[in-house]
Residue frames as a rotation matrix with the C-alpha (Angstrom) as fourth column:
UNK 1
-0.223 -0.813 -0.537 102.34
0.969 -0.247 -0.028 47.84
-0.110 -0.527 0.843 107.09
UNK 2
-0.759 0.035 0.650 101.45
0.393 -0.771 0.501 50.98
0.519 0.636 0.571 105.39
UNK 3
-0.136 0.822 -0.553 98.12
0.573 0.520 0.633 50.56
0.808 -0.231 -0.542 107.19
UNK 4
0.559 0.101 -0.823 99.31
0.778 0.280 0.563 50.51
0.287 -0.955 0.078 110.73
UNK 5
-0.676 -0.523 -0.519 101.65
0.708 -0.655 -0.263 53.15
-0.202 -0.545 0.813 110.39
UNK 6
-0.602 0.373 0.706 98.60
0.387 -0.636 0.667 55.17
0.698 0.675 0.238 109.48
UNK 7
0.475 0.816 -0.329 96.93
0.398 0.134 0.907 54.39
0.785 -0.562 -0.262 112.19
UNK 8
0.108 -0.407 -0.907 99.57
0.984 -0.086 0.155 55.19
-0.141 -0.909 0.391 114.58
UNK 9
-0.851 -0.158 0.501 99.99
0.251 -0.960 0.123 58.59
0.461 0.231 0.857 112.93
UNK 10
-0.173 0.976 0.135 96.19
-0.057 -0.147 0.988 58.81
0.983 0.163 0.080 113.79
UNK 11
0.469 0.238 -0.850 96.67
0.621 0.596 0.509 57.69
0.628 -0.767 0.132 117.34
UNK 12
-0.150 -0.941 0.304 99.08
0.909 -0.252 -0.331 59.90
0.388 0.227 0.893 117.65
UNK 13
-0.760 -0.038 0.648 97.12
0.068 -0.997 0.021 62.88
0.646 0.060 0.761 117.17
UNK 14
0.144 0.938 0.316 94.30
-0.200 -0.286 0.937 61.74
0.969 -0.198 0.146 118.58
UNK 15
0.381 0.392 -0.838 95.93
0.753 0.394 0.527 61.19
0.536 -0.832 -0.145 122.01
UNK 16
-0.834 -0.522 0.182 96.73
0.320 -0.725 -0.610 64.49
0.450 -0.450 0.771 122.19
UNK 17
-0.514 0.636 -0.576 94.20
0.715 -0.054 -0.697 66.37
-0.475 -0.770 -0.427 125.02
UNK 18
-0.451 0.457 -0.767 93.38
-0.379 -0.876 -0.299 69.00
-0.808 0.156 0.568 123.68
UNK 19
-0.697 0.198 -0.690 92.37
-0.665 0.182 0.724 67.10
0.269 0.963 0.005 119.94
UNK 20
-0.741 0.567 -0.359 90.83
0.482 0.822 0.302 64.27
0.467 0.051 -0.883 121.59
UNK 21
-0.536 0.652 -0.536 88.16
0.294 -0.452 -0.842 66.94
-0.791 -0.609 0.051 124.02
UNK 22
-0.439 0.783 -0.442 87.25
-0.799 -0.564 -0.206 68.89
-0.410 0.263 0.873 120.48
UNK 23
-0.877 0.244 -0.414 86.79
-0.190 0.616 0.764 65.41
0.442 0.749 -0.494 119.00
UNK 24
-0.733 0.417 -0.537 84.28
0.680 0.474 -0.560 64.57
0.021 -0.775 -0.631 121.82
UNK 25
-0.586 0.430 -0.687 83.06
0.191 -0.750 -0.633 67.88
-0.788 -0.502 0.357 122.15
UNK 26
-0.359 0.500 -0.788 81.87
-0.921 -0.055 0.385 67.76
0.149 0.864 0.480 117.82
UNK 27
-0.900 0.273 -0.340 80.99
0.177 0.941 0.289 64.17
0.399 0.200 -0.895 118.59
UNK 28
-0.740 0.575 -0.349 78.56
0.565 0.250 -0.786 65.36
-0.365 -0.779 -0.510 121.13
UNK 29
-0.331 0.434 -0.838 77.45
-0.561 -0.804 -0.195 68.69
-0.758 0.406 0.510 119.48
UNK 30
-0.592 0.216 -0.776 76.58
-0.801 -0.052 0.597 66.85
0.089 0.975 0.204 116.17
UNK 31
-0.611 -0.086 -0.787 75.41
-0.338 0.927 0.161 63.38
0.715 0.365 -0.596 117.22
UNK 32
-0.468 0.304 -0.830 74.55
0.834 0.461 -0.302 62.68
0.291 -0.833 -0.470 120.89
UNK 33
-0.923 0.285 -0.259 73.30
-0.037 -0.736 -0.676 66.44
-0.384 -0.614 0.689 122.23
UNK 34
-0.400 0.771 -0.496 69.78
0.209 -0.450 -0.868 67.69
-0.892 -0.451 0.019 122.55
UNK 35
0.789 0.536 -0.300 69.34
-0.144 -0.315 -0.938 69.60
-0.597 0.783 -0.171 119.16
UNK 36
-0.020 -0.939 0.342 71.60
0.030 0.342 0.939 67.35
-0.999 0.029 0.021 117.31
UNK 37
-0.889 -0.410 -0.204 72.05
-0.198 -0.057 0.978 67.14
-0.412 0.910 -0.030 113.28
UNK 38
-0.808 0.576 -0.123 69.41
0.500 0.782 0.373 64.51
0.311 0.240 -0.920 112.98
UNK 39
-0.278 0.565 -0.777 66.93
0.860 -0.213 -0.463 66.49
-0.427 -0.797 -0.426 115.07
UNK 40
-0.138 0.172 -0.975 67.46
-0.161 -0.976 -0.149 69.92
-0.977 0.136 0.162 113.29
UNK 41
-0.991 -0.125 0.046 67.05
0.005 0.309 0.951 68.03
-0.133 0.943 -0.306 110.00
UNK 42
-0.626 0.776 -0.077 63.86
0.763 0.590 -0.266 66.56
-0.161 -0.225 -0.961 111.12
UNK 43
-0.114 0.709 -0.696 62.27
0.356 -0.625 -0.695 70.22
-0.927 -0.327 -0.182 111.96
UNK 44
-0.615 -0.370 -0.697 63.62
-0.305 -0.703 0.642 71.60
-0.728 0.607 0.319 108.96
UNK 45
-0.923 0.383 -0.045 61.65
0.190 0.553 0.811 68.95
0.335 0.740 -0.583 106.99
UNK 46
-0.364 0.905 -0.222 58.46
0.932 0.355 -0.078 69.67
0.009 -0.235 -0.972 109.18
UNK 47
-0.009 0.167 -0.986 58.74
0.091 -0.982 -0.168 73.37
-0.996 -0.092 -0.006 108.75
UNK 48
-0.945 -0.152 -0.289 58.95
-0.266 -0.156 0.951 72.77
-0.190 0.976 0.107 105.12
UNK 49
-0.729 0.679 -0.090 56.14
0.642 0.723 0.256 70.64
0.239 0.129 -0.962 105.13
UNK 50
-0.241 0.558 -0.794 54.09
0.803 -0.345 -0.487 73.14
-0.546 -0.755 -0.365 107.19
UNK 51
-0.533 0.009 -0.846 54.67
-0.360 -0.907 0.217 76.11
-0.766 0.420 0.487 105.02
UNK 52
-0.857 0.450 -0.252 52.90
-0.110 0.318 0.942 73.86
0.504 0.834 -0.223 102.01
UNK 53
-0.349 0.889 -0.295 50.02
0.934 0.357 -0.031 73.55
0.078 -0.286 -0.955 104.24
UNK 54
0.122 0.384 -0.915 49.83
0.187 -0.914 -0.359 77.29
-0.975 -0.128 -0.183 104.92
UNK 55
-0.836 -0.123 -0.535 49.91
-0.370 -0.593 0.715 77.78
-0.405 0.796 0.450 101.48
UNK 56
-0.842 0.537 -0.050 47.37
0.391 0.672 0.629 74.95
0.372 0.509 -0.776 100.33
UNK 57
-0.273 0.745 -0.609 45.20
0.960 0.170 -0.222 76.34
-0.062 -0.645 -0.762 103.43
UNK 58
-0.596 -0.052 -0.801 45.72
0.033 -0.999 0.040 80.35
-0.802 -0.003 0.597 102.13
UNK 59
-0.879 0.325 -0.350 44.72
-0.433 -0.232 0.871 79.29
0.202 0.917 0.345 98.64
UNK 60
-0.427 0.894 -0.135 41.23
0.835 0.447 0.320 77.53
0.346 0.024 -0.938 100.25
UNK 61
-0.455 0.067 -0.888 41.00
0.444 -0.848 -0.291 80.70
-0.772 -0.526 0.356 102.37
UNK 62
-0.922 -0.062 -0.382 41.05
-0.245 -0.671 0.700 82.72
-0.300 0.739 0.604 98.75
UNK 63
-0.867 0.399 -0.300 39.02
0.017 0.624 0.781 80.32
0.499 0.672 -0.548 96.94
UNK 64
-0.620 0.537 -0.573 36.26
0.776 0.531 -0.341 80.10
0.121 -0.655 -0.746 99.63
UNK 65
-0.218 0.268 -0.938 35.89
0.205 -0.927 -0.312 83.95
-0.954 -0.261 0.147 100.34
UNK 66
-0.994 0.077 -0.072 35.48
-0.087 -0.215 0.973 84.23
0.059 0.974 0.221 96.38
UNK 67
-0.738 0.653 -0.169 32.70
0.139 0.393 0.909 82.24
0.660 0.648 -0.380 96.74
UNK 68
-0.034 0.859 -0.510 30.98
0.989 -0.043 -0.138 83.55
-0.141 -0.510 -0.849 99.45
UNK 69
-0.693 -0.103 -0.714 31.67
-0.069 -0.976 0.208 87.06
-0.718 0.193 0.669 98.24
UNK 70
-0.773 0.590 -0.232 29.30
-0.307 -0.028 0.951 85.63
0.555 0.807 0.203 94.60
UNK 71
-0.453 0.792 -0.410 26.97
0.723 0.595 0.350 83.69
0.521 -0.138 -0.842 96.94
UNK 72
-0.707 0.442 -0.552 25.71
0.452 -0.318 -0.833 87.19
-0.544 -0.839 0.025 99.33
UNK 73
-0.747 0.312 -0.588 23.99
-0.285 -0.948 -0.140 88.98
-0.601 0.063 0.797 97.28
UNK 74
-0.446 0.451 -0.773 22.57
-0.551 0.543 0.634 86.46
0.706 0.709 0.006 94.32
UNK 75
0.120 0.457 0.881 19.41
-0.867 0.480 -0.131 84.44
-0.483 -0.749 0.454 96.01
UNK 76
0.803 0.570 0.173 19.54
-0.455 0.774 -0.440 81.93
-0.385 0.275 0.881 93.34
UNK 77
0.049 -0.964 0.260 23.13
-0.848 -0.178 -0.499 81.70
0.527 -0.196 -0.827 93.80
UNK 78
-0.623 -0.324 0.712 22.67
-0.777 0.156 -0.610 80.92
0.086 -0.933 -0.348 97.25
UNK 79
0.396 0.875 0.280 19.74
-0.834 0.470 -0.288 78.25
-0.383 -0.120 0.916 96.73
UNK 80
0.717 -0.390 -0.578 21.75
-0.211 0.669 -0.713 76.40
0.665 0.633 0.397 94.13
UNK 81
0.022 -0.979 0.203 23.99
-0.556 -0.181 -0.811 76.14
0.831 -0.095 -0.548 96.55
UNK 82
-0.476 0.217 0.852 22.32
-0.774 0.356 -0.524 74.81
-0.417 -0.909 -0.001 99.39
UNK 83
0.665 0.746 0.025 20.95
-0.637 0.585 -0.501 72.68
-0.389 0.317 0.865 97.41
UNK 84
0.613 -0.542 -0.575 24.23
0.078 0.765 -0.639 70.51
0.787 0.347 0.511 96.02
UNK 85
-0.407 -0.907 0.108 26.21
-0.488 0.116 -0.865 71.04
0.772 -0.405 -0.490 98.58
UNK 86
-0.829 0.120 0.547 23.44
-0.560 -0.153 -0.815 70.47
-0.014 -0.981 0.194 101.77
UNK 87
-0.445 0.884 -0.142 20.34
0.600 0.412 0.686 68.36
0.665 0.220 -0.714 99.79
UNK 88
-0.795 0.591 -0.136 18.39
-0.152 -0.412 -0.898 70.94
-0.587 -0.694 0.417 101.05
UNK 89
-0.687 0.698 0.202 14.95
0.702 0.564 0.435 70.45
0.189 0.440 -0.878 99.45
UNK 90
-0.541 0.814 0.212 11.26
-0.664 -0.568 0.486 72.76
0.516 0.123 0.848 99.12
UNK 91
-0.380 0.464 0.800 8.51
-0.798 0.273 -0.537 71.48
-0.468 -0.843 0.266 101.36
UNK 92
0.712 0.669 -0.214 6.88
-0.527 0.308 -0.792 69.77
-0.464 0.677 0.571 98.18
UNK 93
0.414 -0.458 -0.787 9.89
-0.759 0.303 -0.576 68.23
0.502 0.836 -0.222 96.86
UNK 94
0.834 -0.202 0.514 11.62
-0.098 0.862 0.497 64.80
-0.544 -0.464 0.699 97.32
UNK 95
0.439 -0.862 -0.251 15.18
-0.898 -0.431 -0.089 64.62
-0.032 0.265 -0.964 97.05
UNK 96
0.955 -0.238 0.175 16.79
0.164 0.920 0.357 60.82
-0.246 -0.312 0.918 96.19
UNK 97
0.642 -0.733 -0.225 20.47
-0.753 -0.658 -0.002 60.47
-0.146 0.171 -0.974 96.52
UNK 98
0.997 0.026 -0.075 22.02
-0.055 0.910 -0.410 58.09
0.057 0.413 0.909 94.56
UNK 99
0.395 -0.914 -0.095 25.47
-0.723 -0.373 0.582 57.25
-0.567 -0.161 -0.808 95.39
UNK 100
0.291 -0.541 -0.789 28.38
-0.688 0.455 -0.565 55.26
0.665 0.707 -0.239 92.84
């Protein structure tokens, strides 16, 4: 009993016009429209996500330019380098590459 007269209280208001349009009108805005809740959640999570890549990709940026800033000037720098990173190799030398 207690129930039902809740509900009618509830029915009540909601068949008034003007209550039952903003209900519709937040149903649509939050739920059913274009750039609903769900939707602006989503970006928010891929714009988060994105900014950790521009950060991960700033700090290779750093990290990179270090090391070509030590590798211009130093030849034996730059040899050791081409050499582990590229198996580059002297005419005379043989280079075996043993992988795990």
């Amino acid at each position: 009993m207690k129930m039902k007269r809740i509900l009618l209280a509830v029915w009540k208001v909601v068949r008034n016009k003007y209550v039952a349009v903003t209900l519709i009108f937040l149903l649509f805005i939050f739920f059913l429209g274009e750039n609903n809740v769900l939707v602006t959640h989503k970006l928010k999570r891929d714009v988060a996500e994105l900014n950790r890549e521009i950060e991960l990709l700033e700090n290779d940026i750093k990290r990179d330019s270090a090391e070509a800033e030590s590798l211009i000037g130093n030849i034996d720098a730059l040899e050791t380098y081409g050499r582990e990173h590229y198996y580059m190799k002297r005419d005379n030398e043989d280079i075996y590459i043993i992988k795990d």
